[in-house]
ChimeraX commands (.cxc) that place a marker at each C-alpha (Angstrom):
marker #1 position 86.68,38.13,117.11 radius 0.5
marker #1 position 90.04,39.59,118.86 radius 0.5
marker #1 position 91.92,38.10,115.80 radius 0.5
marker #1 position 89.23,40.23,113.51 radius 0.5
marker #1 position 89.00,43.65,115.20 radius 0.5
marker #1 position 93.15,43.45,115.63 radius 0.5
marker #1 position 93.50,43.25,111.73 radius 0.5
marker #1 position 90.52,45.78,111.26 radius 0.5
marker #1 position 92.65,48.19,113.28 radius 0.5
marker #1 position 95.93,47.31,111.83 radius 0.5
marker #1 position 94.14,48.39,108.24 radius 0.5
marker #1 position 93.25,52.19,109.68 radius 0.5
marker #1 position 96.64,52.35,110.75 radius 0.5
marker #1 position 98.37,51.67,108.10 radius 0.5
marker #1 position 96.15,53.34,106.00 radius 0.5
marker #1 position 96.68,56.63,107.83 radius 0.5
marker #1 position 99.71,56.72,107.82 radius 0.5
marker #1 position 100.15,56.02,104.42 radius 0.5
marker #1 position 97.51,59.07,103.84 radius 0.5
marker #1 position 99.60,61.37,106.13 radius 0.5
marker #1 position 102.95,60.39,104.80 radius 0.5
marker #1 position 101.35,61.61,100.71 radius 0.5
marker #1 position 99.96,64.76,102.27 radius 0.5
marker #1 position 103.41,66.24,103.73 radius 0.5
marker #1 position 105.55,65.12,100.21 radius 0.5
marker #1 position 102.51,67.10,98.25 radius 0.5
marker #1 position 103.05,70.35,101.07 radius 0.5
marker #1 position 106.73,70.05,100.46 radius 0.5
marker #1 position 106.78,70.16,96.54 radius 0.5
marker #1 position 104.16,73.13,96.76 radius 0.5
marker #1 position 106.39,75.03,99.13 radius 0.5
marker #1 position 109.45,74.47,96.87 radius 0.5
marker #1 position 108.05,75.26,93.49 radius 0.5
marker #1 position 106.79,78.63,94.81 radius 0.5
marker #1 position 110.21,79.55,96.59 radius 0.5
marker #1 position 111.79,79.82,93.07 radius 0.5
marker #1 position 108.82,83.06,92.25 radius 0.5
marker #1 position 109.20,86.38,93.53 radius 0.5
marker #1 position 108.95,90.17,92.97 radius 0.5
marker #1 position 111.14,92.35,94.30 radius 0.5
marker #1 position 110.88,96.31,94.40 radius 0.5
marker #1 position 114.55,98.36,93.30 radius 0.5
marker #1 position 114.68,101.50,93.42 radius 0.5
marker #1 position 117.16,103.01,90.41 radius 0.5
marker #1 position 117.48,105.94,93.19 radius 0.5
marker #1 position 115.99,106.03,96.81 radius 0.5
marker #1 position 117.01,109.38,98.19 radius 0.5
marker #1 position 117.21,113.10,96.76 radius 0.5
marker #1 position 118.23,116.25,97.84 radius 0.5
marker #1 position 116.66,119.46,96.44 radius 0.5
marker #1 position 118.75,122.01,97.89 radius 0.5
marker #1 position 117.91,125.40,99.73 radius 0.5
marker #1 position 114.23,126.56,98.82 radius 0.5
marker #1 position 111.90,128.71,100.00 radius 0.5
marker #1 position 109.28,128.27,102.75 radius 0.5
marker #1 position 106.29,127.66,100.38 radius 0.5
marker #1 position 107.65,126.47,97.54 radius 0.5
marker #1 position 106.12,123.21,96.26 radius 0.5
marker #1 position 108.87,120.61,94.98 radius 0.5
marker #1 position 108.43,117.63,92.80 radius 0.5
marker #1 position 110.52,114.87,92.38 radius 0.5
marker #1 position 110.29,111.31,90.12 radius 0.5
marker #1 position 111.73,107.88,91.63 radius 0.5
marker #1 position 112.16,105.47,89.19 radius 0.5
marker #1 position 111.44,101.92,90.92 radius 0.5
marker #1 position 111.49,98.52,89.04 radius 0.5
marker #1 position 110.35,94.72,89.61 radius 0.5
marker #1 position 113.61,92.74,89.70 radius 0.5
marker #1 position 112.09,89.71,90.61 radius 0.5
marker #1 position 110.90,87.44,88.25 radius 0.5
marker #1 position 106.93,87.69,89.60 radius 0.5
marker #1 position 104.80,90.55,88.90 radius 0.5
marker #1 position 105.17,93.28,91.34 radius 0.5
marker #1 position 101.98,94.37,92.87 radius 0.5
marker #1 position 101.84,97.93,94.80 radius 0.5
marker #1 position 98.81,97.53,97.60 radius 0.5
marker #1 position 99.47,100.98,99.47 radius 0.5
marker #1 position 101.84,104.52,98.77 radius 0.5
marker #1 position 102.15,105.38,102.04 radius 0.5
marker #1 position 103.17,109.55,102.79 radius 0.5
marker #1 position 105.05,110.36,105.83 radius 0.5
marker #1 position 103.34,113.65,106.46 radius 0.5
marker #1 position 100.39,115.79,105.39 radius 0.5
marker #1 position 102.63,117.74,103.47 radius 0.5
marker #1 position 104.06,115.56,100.95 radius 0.5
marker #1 position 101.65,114.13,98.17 radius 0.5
marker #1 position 102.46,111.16,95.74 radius 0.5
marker #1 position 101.34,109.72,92.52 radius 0.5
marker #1 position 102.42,106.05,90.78 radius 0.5
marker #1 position 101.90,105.84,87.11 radius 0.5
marker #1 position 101.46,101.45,88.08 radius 0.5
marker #1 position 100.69,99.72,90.57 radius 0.5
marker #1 position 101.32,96.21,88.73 radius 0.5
marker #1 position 104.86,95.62,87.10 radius 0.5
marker #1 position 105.74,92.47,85.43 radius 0.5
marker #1 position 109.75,91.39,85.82 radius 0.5
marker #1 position 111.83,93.92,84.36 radius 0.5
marker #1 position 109.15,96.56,83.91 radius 0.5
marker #1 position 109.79,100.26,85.71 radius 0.5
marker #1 position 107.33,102.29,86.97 radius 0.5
marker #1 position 107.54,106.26,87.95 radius 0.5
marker #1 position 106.61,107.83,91.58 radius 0.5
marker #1 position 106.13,111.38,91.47 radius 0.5
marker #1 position 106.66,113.01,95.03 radius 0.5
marker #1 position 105.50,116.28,95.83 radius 0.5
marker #1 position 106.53,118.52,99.26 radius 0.5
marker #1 position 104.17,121.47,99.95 radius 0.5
marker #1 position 107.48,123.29,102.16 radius 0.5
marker #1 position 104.60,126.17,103.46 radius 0.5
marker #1 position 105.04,125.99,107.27 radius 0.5
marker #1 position 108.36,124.17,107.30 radius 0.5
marker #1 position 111.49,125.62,108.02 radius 0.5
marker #1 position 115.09,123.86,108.62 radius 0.5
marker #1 position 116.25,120.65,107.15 radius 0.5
marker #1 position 113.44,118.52,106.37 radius 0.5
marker #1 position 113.27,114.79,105.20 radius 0.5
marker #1 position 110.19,113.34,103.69 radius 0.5
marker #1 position 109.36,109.90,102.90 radius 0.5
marker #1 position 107.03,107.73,101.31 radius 0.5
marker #1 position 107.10,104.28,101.55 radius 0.5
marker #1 position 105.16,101.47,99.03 radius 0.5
marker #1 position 104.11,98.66,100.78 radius 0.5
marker #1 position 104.17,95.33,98.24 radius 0.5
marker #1 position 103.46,91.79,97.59 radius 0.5
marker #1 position 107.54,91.74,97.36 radius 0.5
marker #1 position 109.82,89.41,98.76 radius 0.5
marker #1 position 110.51,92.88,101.07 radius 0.5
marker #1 position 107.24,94.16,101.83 radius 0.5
marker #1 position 108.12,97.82,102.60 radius 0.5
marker #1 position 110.37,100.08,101.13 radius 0.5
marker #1 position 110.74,103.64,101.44 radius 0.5
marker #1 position 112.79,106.85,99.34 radius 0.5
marker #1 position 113.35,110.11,101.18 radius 0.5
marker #1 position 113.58,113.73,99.86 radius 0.5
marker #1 position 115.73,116.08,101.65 radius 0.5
marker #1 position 115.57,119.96,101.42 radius 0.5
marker #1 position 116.87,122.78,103.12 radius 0.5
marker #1 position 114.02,125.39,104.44 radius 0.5
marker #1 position 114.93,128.80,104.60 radius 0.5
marker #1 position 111.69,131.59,105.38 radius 0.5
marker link #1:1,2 radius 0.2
marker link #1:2,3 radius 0.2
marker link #1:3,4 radius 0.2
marker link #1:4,5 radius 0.2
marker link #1:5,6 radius 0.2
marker link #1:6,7 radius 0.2
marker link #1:7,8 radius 0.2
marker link #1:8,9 radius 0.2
marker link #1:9,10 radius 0.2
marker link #1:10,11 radius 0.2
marker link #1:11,12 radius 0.2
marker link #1:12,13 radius 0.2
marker link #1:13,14 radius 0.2
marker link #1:14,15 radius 0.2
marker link #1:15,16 radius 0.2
marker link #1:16,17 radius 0.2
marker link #1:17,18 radius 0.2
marker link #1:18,19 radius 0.2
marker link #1:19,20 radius 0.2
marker link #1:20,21 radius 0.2
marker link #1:21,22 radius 0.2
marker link #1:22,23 radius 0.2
marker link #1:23,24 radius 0.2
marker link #1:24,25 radius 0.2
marker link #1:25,26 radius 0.2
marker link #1:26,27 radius 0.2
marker link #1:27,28 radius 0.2
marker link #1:28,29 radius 0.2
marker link #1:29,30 radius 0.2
marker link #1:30,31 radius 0.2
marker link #1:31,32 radius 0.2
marker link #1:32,33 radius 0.2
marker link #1:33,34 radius 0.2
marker link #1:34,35 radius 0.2
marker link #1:35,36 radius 0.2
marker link #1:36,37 radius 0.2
marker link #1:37,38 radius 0.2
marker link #1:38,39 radius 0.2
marker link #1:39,40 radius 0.2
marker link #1:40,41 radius 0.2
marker link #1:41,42 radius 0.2
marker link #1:42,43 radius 0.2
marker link #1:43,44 radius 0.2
marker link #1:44,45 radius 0.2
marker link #1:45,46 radius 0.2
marker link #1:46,47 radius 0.2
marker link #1:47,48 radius 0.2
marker link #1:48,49 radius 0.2
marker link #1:49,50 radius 0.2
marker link #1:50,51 radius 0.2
marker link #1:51,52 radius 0.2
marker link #1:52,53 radius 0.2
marker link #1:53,54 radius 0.2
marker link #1:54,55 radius 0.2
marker link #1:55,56 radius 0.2
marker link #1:56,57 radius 0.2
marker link #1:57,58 radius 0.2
marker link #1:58,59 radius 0.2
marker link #1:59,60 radius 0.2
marker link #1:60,61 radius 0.2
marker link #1:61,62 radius 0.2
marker link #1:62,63 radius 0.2
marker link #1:63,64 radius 0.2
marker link #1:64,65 radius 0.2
marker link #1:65,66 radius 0.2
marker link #1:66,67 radius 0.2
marker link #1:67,68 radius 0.2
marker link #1:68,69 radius 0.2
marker link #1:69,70 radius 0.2
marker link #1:70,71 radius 0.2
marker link #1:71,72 radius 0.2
marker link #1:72,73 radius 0.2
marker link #1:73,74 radius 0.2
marker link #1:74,75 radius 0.2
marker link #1:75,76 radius 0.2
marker link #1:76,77 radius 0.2
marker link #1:77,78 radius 0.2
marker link #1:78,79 radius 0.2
marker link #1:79,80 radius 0.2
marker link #1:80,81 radius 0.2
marker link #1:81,82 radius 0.2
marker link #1:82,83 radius 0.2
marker link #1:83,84 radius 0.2
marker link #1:84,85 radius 0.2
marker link #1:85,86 radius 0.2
marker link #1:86,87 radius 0.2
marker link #1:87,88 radius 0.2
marker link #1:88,89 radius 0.2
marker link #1:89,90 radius 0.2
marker link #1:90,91 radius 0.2
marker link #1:91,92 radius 0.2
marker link #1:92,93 radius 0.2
marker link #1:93,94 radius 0.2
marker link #1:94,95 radius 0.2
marker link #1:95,96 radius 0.2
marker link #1:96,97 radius 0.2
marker link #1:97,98 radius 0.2
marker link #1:98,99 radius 0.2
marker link #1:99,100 radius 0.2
marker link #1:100,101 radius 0.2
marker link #1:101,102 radius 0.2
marker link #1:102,103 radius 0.2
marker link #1:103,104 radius 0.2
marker link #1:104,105 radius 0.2
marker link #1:105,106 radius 0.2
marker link #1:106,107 radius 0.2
marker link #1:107,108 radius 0.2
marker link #1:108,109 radius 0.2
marker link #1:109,110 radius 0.2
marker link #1:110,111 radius 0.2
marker link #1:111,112 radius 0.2
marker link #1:112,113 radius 0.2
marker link #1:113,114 radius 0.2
marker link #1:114,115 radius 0.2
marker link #1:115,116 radius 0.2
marker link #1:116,117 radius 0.2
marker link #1:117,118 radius 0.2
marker link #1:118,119 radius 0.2
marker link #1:119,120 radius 0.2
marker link #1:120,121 radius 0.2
marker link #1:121,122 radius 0.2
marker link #1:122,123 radius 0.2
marker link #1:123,124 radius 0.2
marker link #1:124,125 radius 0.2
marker link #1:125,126 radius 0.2
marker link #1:126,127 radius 0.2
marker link #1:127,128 radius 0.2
marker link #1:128,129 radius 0.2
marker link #1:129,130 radius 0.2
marker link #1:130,131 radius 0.2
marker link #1:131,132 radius 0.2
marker link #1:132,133 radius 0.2
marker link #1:133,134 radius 0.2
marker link #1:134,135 radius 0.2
marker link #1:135,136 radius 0.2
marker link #1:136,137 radius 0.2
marker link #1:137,138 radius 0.2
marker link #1:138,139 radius 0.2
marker link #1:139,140 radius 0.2
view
């Protein structure tokens, strides 16, 4: 019986490990083959300065952004960094090598001084956040 329950035992071992041993090489070449795949956000120009305005003015800009990766880019949030400064994408999926345009817009009314606005999209990229800036110079 000892004989018996020693072989039976010997089986489930062997077996499991040979189970465990096929489940880490299928993990590994999963990990690898997606390593290779990735989109990637470039901006052609990140910052821009407008100059002197006027307090109330209303400035508009266009970044031109493109995937550089060789995965479709996929935008999941334009994110404002004040009240004051409104944006619009014209996509929010790129394929490699596609550009896209991202209209910024700063309402100055209220502001005075040197001012820096950004807005930062927040994607499936291999760098999940990236920002551009405007700069302008508020004078009442």
């Amino acid at each position: 019986m000892k004989t018996y329950s020693l072989i039976f035992f010997a089986g489930l071992l062997w077996g499991g490990i040979s189970f465990s041993c096929r489940n880490k090489t299928n993990l590994s070449e999963i990990t690898n083959s997606d390593s290779t795949r990735f989109a990637e956000l470039t901006y052609i120009e990140d910052f821009y300065d407008v100059g002197t305005i006027q307090s109330g003015e209303i400035v508009r800009y266009s970044y031109q952004l493109k995937n550089t990766g060789n995965k479709p880019l996929v935008v999941m949030d334009v994110i404002p960094s004040c009240g004051c400064t409104q944006t619009n994408i014209d996509k929010k999926v790129l394929k490699p090598g596609e550009l896209a345009k991202l209209e910024v817009t700063f309402d100055s009314r209220g502001w005075y001084g040197t001012q820096y606005k950004s807005v930062t999209l927040r994607t499936n990229g291999i760098i999940r956040e990236k920002s551009v800036t405007l700069k302008a110079n508020v004078v009442p």
